[in-house]
C-alpha positions in Angstrom: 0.0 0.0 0.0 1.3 2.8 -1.2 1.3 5.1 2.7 1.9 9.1 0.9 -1.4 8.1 -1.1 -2.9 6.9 1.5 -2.0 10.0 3.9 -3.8 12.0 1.5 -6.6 10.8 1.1 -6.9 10.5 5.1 -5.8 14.5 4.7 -9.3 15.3 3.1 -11.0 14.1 6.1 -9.5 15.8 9.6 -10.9 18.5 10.6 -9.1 22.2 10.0 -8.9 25.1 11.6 -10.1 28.5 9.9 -6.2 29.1 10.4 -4.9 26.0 9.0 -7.3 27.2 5.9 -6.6 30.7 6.2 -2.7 29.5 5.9 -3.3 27.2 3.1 -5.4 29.8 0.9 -2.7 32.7 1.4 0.3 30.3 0.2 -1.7 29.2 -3.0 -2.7 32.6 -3.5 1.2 33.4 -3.6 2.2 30.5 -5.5 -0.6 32.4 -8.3 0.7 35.5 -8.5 4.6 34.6 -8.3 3.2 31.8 -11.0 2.3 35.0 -13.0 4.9 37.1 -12.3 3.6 40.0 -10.5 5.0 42.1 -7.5 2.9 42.6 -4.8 2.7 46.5 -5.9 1.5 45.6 -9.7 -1.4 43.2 -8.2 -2.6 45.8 -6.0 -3.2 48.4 -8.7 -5.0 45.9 -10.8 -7.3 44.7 -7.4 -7.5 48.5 -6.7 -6.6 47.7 -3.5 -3.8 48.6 -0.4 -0.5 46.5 -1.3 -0.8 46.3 2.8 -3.4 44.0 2.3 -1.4 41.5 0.4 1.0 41.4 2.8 -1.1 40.8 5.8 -3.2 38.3 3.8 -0.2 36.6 2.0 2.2 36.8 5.7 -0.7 35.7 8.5 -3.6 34.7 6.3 -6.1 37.7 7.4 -7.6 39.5 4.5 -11.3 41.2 4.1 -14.1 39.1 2.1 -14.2 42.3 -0.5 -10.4 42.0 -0.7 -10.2 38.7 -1.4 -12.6 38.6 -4.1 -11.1 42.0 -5.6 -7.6 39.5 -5.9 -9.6 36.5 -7.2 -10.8 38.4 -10.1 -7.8 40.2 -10.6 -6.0 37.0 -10.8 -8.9 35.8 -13.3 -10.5 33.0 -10.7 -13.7 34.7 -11.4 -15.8 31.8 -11.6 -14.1 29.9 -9.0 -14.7 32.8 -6.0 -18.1 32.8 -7.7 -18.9 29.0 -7.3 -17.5 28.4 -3.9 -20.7 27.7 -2.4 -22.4 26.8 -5.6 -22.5 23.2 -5.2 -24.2 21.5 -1.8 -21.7 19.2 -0.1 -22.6 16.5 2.2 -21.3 13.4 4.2 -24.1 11.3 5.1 -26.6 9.8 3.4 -29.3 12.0 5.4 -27.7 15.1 4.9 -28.4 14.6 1.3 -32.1 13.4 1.5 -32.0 17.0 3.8 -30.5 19.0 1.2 -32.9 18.0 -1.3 -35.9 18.4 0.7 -35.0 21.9 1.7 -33.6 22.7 -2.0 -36.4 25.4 -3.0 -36.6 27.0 1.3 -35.5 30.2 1.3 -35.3 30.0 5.1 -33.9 27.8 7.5 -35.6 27.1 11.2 -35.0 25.8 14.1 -35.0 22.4 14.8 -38.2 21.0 16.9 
């Protein structure tokens, strides 16, 4: 059994922290931009946005939701920061037969 594949498919299902995701999304975001050449200064003109704010985002992971889509687009992810939550995702069985039932609410309520 090959153990590195195995790891990652285990990695899919433990639990993160809003840091260890936080983390993760400001080094691919880096990897993107270095990818494409561009200083932290010529991204920021194109996002119209602080170069400050890369550099908090891309150094400790904390960046506004308005900045972070101003980036995505910039960077031409457009339909990716558009579809994040586009698709339902589920684990069990009932959360599906859920999903589909509430499908057309517009509301959610509390539980009985």
């Amino acid at each position: 059994m090959d153990t590195d594949n195995m790891l990652s498919v285990l990695d899919n299902y433990v639990l993160e922290t809003v840091d260890d995701v936080a983390t993760k999304l400001a080094e691919d975001f880096r990897h993107r931009r270095v990818e494409k050449n561009l200083t932290r200064e010529q991204l920021a003109e194109m996002a119209g946005i602080a170069v400050s704010n890369i550099v908090r985002f891309e150094q400790k992971g904390l960046i506004s939701l308005s900045n972070l889509i101003a980036l995505a687009l910039a960077l031409g992810y457009t339909s990716e920061i558009k579809n994040l939550f586009a698709t339902p995702k589920y684990v069990t069985m009932e959360e599906l037969t859920q999903i589909r039932k509430n499908s057309n609410k517009k509301k959610a309520y509390k539980k009985p």
